[in-house]
C-alpha angles and dihedrals in degrees: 000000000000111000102159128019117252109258086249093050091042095050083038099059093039083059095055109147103224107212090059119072097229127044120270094255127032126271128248129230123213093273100050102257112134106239114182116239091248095067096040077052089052092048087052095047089043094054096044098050082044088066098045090052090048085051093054102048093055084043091062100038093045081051081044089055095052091056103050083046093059097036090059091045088052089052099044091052084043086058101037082053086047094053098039083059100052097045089049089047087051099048095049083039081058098035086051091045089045083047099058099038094064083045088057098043100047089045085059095044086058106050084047085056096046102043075053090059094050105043085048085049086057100048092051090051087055106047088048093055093048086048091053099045085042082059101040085042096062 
């Protein structure tokens, strides 16, 4: 790593000529190879749109991320409604079916009991009647 300048970079970037964009001589790296002050200027540049573009990719999956988050909220409410509504169709549908079965079976209580009545009805009749031609007969 580069801590202090070399004496010839250091003397080289205190002489820049102002009206020209790189020093008058050529920089050193920390290993004393001369680089030109364009392509420590690209480096620069690179890196730093290298770090933009880092920056916005985590931008976008972390955004990436939201929206999965909520789209799986939004189904799993979706399915908790789904399944509210199902389970509240089935029990009226039961309570229907349980309804009209005691209907049923009272209806059919009744019509036992009536066809009883009758048939008792009839016997009675009957018997009345034999007693009476029993009585008249003799």
């Amino acid at each position: 790593m580069l801590t202090t300048l070399p004496p010839s970079c250091a003397s080289c970037l205190k002489i820049w000529e102002l009206d020209r964009l790189e020093p008058s001589c050529p920089v050193q790296a920390c290993n004393g190879i001369a680089l030109p002050f364009v392509v420590v200027v690209v480096v620069v540049v690179v890196v730093v749109v290298v770090a933009v573009v880092v920056v916005v990719v985590v931008v976008v999956v972390a955004a990436a991320v939201v929206v999965v988050v909520v789209v799986a909220v939004v189904v799993v409410v979706v399915v908790a409604v789904v399944v509210v509504v199902v389970v509240v169709v089935v029990v009226v549908v039961v309570v229907v079916v349980v309804v009209v079965v005691v209907v049923v079976a009272v209806v059919v209580v009744a019509v036992v009991v009536a066809v009883v009545v009758v048939a008792v009805v009839v016997v009675a009749v009957v018997v009345v009647a034999v007693v009476v031609a029993v009585v008249v007969v003799q």
